[in-house]
N, CA, C and O atoms as CSV, one atom per row, in Angstrom:
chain,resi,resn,atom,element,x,y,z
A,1,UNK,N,N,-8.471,0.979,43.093
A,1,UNK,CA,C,-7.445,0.746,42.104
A,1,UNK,C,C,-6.096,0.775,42.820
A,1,UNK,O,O,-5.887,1.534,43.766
A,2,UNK,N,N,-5.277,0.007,42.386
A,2,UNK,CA,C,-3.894,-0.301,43.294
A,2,UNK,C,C,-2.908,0.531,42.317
A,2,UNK,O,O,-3.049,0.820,41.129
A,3,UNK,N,N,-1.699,0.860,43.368
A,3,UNK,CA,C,-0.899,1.734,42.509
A,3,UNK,C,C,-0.873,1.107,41.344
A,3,UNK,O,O,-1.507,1.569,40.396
A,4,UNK,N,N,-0.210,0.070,41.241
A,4,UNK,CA,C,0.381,-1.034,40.450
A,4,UNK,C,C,-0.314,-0.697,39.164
A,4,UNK,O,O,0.331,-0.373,38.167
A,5,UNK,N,N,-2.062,-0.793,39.179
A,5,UNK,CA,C,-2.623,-0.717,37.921
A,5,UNK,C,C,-2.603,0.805,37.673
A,5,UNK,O,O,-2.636,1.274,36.535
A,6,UNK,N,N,-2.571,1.247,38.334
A,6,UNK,CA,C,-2.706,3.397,37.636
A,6,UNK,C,C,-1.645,3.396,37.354
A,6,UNK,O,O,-1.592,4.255,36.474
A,7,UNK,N,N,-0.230,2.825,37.553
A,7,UNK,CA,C,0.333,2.997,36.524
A,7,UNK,C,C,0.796,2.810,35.219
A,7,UNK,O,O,1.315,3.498,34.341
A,8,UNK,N,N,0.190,0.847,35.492
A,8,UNK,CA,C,-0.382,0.703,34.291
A,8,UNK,C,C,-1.300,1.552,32.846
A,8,UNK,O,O,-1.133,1.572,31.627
A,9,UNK,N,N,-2.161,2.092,33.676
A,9,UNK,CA,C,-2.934,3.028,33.051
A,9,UNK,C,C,-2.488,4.118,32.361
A,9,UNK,O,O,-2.975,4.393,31.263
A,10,UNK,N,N,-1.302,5.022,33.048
A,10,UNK,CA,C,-0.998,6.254,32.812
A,10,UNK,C,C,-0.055,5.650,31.812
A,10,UNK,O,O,0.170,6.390,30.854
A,11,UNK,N,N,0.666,4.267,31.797
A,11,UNK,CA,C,1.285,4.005,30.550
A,11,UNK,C,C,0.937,3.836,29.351
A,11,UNK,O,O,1.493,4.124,28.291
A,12,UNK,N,N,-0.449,3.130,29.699
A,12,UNK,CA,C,-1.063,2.932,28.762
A,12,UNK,C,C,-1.622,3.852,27.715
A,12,UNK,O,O,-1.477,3.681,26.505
A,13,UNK,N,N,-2.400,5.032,28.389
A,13,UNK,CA,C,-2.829,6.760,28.058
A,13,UNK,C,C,-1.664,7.207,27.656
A,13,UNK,O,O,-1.790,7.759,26.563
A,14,UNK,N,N,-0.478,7.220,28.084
A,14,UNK,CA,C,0.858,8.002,27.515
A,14,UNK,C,C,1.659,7.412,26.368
A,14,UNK,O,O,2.437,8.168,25.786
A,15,UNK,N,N,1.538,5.929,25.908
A,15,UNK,CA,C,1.523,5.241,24.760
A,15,UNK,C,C,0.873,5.617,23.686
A,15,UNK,O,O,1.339,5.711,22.550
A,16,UNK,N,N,-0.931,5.980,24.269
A,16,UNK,CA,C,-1.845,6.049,22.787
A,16,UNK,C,C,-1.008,7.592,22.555
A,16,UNK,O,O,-0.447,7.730,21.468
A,17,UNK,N,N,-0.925,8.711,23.541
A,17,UNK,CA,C,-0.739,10.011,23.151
A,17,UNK,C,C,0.324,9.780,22.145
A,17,UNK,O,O,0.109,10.267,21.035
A,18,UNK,N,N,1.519,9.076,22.336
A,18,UNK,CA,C,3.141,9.033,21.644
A,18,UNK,C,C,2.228,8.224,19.597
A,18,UNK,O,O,2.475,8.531,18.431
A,19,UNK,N,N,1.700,7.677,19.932
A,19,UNK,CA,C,1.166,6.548,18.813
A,19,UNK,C,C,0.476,7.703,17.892
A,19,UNK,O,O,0.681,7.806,16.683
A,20,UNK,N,N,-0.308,8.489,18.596
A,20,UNK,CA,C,-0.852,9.903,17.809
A,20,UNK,C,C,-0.284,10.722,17.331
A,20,UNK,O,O,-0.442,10.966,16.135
A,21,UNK,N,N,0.574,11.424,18.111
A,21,UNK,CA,C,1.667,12.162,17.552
A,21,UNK,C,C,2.550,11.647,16.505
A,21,UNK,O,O,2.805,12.518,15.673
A,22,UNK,N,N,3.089,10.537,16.279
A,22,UNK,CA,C,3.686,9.369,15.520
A,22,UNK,C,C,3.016,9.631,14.417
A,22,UNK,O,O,3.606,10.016,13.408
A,23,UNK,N,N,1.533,9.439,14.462
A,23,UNK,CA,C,0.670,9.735,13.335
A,23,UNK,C,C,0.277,11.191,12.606
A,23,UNK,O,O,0.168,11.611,11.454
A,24,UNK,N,N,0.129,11.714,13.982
A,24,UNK,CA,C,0.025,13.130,13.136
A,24,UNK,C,C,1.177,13.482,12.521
A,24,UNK,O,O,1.077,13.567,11.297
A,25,UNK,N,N,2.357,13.740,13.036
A,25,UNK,CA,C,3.442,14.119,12.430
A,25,UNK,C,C,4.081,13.375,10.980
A,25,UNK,O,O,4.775,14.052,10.222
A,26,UNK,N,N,3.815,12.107,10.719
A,26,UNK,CA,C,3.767,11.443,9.494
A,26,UNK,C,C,2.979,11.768,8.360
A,26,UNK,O,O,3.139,11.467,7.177
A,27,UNK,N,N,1.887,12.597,9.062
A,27,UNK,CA,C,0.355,13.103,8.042
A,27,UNK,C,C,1.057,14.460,7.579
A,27,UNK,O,O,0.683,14.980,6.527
A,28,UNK,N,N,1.962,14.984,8.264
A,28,UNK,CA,C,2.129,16.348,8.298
A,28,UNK,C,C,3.546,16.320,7.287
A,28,UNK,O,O,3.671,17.234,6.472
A,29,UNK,N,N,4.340,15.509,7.352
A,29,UNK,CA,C,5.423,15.165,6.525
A,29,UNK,C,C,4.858,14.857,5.312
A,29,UNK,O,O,5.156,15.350,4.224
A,30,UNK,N,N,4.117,14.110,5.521
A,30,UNK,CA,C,3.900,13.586,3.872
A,30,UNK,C,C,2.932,14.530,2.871
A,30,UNK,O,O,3.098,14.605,1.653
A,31,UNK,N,N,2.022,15.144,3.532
A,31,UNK,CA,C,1.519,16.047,3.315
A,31,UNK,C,C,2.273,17.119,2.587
A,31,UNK,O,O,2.014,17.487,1.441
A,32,UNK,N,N,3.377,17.661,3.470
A,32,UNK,CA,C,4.540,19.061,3.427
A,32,UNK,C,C,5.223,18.728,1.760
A,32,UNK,O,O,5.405,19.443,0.774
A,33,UNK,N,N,5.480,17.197,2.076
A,33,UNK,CA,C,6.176,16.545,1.252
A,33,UNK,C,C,5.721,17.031,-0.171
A,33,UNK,O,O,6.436,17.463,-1.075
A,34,UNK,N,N,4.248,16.841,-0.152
A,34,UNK,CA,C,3.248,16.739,-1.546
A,34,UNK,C,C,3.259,17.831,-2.171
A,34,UNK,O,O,3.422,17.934,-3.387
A,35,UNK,N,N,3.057,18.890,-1.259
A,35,UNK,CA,C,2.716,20.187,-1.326
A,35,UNK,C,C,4.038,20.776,-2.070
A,35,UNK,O,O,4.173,21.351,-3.150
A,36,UNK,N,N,4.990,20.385,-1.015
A,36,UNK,CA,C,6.200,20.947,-1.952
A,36,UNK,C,C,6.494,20.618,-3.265
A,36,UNK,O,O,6.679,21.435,-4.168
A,37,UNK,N,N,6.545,19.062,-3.389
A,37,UNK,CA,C,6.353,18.350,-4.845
A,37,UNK,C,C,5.929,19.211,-5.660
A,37,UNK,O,O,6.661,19.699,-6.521
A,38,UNK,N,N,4.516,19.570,-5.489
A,38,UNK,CA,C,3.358,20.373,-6.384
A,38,UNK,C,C,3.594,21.234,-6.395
A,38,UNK,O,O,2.905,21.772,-7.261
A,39,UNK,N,N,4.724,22.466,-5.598
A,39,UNK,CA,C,5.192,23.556,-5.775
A,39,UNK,C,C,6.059,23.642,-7.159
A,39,UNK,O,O,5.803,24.315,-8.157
A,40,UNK,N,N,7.371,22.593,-6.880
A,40,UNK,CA,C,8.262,22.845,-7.792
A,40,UNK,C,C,7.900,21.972,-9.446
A,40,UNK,O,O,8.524,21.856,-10.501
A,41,UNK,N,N,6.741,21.557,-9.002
A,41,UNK,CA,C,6.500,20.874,-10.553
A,41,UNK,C,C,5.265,22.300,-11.446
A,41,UNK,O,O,5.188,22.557,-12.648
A,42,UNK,N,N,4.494,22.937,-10.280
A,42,UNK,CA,C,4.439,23.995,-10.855
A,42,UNK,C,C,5.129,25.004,-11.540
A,42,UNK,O,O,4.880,25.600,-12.588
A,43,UNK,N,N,6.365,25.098,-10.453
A,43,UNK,CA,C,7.547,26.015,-11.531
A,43,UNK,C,C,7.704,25.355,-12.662
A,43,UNK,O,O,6.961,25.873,-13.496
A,44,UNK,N,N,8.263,24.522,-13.088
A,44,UNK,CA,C,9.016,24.018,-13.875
A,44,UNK,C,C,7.782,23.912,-15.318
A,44,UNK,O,O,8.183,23.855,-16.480
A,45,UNK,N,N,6.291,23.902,-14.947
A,45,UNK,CA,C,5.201,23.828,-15.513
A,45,UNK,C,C,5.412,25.087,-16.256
A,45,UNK,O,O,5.597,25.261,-17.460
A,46,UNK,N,N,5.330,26.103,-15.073
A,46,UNK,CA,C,5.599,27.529,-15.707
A,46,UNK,C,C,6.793,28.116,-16.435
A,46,UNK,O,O,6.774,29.159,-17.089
A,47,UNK,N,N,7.770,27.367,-16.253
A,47,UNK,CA,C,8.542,27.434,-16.764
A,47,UNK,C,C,8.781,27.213,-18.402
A,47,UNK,O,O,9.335,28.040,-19.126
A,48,UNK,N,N,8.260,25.956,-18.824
A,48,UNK,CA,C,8.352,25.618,-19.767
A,48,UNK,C,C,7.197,26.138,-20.613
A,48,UNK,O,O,7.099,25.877,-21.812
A,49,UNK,N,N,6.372,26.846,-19.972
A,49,UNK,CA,C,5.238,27.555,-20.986
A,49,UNK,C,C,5.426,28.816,-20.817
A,49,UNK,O,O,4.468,29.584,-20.908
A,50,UNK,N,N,6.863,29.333,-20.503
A,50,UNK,CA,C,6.612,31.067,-20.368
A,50,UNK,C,C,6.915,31.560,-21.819
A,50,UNK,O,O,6.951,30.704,-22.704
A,51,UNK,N,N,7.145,32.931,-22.150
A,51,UNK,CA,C,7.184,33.186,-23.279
A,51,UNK,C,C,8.561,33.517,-23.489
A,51,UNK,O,O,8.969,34.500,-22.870
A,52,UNK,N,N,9.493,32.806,-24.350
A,52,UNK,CA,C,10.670,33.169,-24.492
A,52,UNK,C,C,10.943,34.299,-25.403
A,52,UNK,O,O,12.098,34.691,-25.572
């Protein structure tokens, strides 16, 4: 293998890693996102059914 292509390679391997992370971290936002959503619509759930 010639330099030329291993570094091809290691670009290539260090692309998919960046493309993953890209992904995980989008899963993890949107996710956080939801969760929180479903937090404060719980309050407001509880809210409106507490006992005044």
């Amino acid at each position: 293998m010639t330099d030329n292509q291993r570094k091809k390679a290691a670009a290539s391997d260090q692309e998919s890693w960046k493309e993953k992370g890209v992904v995980l971290r989008a899963f993890f936002y949107i996710f956080g996102t939801h969760v929180l959503a479903g937090f404060v619509y719980l309050l407001f759930y509880l809210g409106q059914h507490a006992q005044k």
